[in-house]
C-alpha positions, 0 to 999 in steps of 0.5 A: 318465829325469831324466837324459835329459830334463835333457840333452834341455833342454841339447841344445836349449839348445845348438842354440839357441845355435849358432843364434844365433851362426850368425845373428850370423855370416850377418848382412850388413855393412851400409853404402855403399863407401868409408865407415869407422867410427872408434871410439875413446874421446872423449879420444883423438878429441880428441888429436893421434891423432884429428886424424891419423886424420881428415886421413890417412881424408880425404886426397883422392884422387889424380887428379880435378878437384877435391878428394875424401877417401878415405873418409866417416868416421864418428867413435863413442865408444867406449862407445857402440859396439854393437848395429847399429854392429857391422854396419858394413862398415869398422871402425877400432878404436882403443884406448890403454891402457898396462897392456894394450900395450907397443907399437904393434900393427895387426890385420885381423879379416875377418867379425869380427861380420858377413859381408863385413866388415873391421875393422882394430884398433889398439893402443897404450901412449900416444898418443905412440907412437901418433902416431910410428907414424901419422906413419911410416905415415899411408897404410897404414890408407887404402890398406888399407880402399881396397884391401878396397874394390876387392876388394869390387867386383872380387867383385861384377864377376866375377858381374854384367858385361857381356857386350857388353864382355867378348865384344868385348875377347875378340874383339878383343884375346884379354883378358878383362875384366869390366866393369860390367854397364850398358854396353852402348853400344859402337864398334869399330874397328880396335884400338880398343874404347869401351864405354859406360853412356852415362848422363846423369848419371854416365857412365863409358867403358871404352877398350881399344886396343893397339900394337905394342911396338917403343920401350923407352920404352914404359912411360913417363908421356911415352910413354903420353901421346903415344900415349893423345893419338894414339888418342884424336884419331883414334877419339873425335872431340868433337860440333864440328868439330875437336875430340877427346879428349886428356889434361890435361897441365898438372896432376895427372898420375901414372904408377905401375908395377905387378904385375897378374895377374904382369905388369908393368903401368904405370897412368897417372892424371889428367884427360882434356878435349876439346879444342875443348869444354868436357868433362872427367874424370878418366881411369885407365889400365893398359898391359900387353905381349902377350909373344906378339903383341909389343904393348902392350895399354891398358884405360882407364877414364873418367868424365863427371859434371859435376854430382857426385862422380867418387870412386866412379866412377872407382873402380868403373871401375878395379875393372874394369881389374883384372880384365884378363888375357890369354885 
């Protein structure tokens, strides 16, 4: 009887303990996009590892009008770093210690103490070594959390969207794209789609147009851009009289080549204005060929936000351009 009791109490105490962990492990990550927590001891936040951490989390980002960084970062020592501090949803972990480590090593830890968590830990013998390796590699760590990021919010699109925008790219273009689920304003016209959260402050505007595919130099930066111009100009006509939208072209513009989906896919990144008034944004673009229908199909995300940071934005928009697939 003694003996059923006792494992009766550490039954219970065993339930209870799963219960607990299982608490900690459905806890949510708490914290806003793009935000990271940097923990290390002050020593090394001090060193020259610490000032490449900061400029490397704080490099801005590309294609905007005035300069934004990367990340918000958040700097905590390493003692300090427990109770509600482990919920934060991007965590670097630093940590240099020579009888531990004998080279530099990078680990990814998914739900490592919460749910929709990354933590990313990095060990190292000394800080010189660990100075080599960032300076080799100063925008892994960055593009890493930032790619963790639009993986977030892509997740959050393929359940809230909108279906304004998908019904009409299917009808129109045969893609499917989840786009956010505030726009609902829209224009359609002949290849030519512009879909809109027409928001006061902080609008953003989704464009689908294609073309055919008859010039190999399609998928340029020069290309892309006379084309974007010529769409543009005859589909978004400005409020005054002979004005329209057109790209920036004296500074900050990007083409990159990518896979997407398996395709080939060119992403044009820079700034758009409207020629005849004083608007302007940031703009990003994806063009991918329709092998069957032998035309280029362009998804373009833009943002309006005179009187704020355009970072999140523009990325909540390129999230979207990421979900665009043929049907």
């Amino acid at each position: 009887m003694r003996t059923q009791c006792l494992f009766t109490v550490y039954l219970l105490g065993l339930l209870t303990l799963m219960s607990c962990n299982s608490s900690i492990v459905e806890k949510r990550a708490t914290g806003l996009p793009y935000e990271i927590l940097v923990v290390m001891t002050r020593e090394v936040g001090e060193s020259e590892v610490g000032e490449l951490i900061k400029e490397q989390l704080n490099a801005s980002v590309a294609g905007l009008p005035q300069p934004e960084p990367s990340m918000r970062v958040t700097f905590v020592p390493k003692e300090t770093f427990n109770g509600l501090l482990r919920y934060v949803r991007n965590i670097l972990i630093i940590d240099i210690d020579p009888a531990k480590y004998t080279m530099v090593a990078l680990n990814g830890y998914k739900d490592e103490w919460a749910k929709n968590q990354e933590v990313i830990k990095l060990n190292a013998p000394s800080v010189h070594e660990l100075v080599t390796y960032l300076t080799l590699h100063d925008s892994d760590i960055v593009n890493h959390f930032c790619s963790i990021e639009k993986g977030r919010r892509i997740a959050i699109l393929k359940e809230h969207y909108s279906k304004l925008a998908m019904d009409k790219a299917q009808e129109k273009f045969n893609i499917h794209i989840n786009a956010p689920e505030d726009m609902t304003y829209y224009k359609d016209t002949t290849d030519f789609l512009w879909v809109s959260n027409n928001a006061n402050t902080g609008r953003v505007d989704l464009l689908v147009y294609s073309f055919p595919y008859t010039d190999e130099n399609t998928f340029t930066e020069d290309y892309l851009v006379a084309k974007r111009d010529s769409v543009l100009k005859r589909n978004l006509p400005g409020a005054f009289p002979d004005s329209y939208m057109a790209t920036e072209t004296r500074a900050g513009l990007t083409y990159e080549p990518i896979m997407l989906h398996e395709k080939y896919c060119g992403v044009l990144r820079g700034l758009w204005k409207m020629v005849g008034d004083k608007m302007g944004g940031p703009f990003v673009s994806h063009a991918f060929l329709d092998t069957n229908k032998q035309r280029v199909i362009v998804t373009e995300g833009l943002v309006y936000a005179p009187e704020t940071t355009k970072r999140n934005y523009i990325r909540k928009i390129e999230a979207a351009l990421h979900t665009a697939r043929l049907q």
